[in-house]
C-alpha positions as CSV (number, residue, x, y, z in Angstrom):
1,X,152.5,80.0,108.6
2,X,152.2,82.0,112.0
3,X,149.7,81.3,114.1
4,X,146.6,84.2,115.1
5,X,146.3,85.8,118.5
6,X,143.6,84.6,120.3
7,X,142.5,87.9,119.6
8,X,143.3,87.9,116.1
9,X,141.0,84.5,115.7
10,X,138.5,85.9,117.7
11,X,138.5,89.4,115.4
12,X,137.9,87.2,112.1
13,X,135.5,84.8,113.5
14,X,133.7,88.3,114.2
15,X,134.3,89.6,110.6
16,X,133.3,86.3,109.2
17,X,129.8,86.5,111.2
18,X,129.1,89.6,110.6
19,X,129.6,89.3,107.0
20,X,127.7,85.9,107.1
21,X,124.8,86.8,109.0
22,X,123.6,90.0,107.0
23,X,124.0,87.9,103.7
24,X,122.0,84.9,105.0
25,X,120.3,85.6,108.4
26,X,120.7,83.9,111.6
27,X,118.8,80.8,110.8
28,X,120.6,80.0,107.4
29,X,124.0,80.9,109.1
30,X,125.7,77.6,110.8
31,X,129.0,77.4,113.4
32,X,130.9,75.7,110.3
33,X,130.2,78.4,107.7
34,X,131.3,81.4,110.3
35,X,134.6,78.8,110.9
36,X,135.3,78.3,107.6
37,X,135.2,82.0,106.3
38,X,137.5,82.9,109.2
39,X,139.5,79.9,108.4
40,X,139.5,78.3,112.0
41,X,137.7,75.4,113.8
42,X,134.4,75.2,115.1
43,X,134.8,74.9,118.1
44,X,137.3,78.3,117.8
45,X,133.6,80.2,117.2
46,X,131.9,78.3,120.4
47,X,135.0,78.4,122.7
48,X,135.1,82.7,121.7
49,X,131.5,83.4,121.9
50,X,129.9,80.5,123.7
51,X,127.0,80.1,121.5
52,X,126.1,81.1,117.4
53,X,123.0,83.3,119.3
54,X,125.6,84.9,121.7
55,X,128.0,85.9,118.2
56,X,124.7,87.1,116.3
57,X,124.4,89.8,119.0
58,X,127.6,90.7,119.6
59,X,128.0,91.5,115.8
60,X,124.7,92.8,114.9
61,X,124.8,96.2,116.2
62,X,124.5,99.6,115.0
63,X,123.9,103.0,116.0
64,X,122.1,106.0,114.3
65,X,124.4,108.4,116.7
66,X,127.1,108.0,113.7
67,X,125.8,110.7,112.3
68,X,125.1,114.5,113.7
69,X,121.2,113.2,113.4
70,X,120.3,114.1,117.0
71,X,121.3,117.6,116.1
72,X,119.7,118.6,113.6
73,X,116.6,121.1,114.8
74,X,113.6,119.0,115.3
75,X,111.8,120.7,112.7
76,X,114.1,119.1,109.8
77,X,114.6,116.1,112.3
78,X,111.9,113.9,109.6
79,X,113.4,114.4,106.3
80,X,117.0,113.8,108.1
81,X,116.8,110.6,109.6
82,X,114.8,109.4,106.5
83,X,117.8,110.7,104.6
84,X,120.3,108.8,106.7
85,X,118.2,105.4,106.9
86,X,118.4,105.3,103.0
87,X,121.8,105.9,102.7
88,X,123.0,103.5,105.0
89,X,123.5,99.4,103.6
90,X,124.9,98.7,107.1
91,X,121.1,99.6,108.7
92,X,119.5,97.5,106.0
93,X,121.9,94.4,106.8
94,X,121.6,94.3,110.2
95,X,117.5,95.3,110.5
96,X,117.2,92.2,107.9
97,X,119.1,90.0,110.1
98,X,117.5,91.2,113.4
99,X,114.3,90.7,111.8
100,X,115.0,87.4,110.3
101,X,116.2,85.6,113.3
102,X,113.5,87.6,115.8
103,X,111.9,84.2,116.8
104,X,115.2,83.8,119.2
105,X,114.4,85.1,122.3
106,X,117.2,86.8,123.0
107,X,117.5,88.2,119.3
108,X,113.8,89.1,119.7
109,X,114.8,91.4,122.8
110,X,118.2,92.9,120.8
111,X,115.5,94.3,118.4
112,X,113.5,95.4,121.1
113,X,116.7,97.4,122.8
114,X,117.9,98.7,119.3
115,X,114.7,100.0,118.7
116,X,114.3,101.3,121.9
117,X,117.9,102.8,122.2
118,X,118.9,103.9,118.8
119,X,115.7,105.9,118.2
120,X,112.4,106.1,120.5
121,X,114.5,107.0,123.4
122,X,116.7,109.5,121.9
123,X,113.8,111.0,119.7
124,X,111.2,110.8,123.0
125,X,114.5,113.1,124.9
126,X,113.8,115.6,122.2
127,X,110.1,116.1,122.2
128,X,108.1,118.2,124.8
129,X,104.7,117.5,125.8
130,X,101.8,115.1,127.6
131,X,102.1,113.1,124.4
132,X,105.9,113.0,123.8
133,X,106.0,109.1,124.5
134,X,103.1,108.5,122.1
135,X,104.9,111.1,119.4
136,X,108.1,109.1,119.5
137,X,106.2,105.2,119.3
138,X,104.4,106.5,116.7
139,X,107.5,108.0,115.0
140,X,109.2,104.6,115.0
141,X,106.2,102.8,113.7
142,X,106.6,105.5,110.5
143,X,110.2,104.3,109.9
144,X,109.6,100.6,111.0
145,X,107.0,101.0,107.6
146,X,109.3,102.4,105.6
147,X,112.0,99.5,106.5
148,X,109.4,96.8,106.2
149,X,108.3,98.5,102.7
150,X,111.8,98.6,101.1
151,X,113.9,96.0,102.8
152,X,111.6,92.9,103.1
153,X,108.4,92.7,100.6
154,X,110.6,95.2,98.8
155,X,108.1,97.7,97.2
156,X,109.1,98.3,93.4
157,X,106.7,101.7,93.7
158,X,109.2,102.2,96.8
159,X,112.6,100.9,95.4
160,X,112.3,103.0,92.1
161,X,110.7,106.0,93.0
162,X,112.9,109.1,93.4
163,X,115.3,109.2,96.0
164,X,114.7,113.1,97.3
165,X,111.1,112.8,96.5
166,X,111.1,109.5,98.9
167,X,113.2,111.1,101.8
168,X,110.7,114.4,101.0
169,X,107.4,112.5,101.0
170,X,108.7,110.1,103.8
171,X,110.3,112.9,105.9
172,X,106.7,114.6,105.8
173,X,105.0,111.8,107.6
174,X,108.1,110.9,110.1
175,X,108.1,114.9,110.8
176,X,104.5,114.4,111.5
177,X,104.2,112.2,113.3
178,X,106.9,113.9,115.5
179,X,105.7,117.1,116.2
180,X,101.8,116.2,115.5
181,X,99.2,117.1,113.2
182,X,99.0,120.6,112.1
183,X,95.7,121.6,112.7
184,X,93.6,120.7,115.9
185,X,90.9,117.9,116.0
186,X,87.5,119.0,116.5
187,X,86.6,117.8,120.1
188,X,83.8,115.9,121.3
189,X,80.8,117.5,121.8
């Protein structure tokens, strides 16, 4: 049998933790279980990546810049990324596992930057206005329901409901939360 690269090992212990942490989450994931997928030692996972916290980030990562979604005119931006978001397992995977293991520190703050990075700041770059930061919080709050909804109490109204009339009813309220409500408020008299 020939013996792995050190890069090789360190590829399937990254494989193995991927795979292992969106199935079970960080908590119910140990050192062992990672090594024994990849078929190494323990102390393979710890001498490559120091700590099981420090391999959870490395490997729970994604981007919603995969996709021409920043491009789309900001008027269909809603009903877009609501589109994308429910096509993708690889979001749900690695939201579950963030979420799950969020009582880590350092995972806690990975959410943070993901959420931060992969959509308030680009969606806040796109929006004009006093109220563009407000907009963009409020627009990640909309699709932080939506995940919450479907991925953890897993909403049967949610999870069986039509898939275009869910991306339409759920692009509506991203959309408007985006660009704001359509008519004005009455003001305070």
């Amino acid at each position: 049998m020939a013996r792995r690269t050190g890069e090789a090992t360190r590829e399937e212990i990254r494989t193995a933790a991927a795979r292992l942490f969106r199935e079970r989450g960080f908590a119910r994931t140990s050192v062992r279980d990672i090594a024994a997928q990849a078929v190494t030692n323990p102390a393979l996972v710890i001498r490559h990546f120091g700590t099981k916290e420090l391999l959870f980030l490395d490997t729970m990562t994604f981007t919603i810049d995969d996709e021409p979604l920043l491009d789309v005119p900001l008027d269909r931006f809603g009903r877009r990324f609501v589109e994308v978001l429910l096509a993708g397992d690889d979001i749900r995977g690695v939201y579950l596992a963030l979420l799950r293991g969020s009582n880590e520190p350092g995972i806690r703050d990975r959410l943070r930057d993901i959420h931060e990075r992969a959509f308030v700041g680009p969606v806040r770059a796109r929006l004009t206005g006093p109220d563009a930061e407000v907009r963009a919080a409020l627009a990640a709050a909309v699709v932080g329901g939506l995940l919450y909804a479907l991925w953890v109490v897993e909403d049967e109204s949610l999870l069986t409901a039509d898939r275009e009339d869910l991306i339409d009813r759920y692009g509506t309220l991203l959309q408007q939360a985006l660009t704001g409500p359509t008519s004005h408020r009455p003001t305070a008299g």
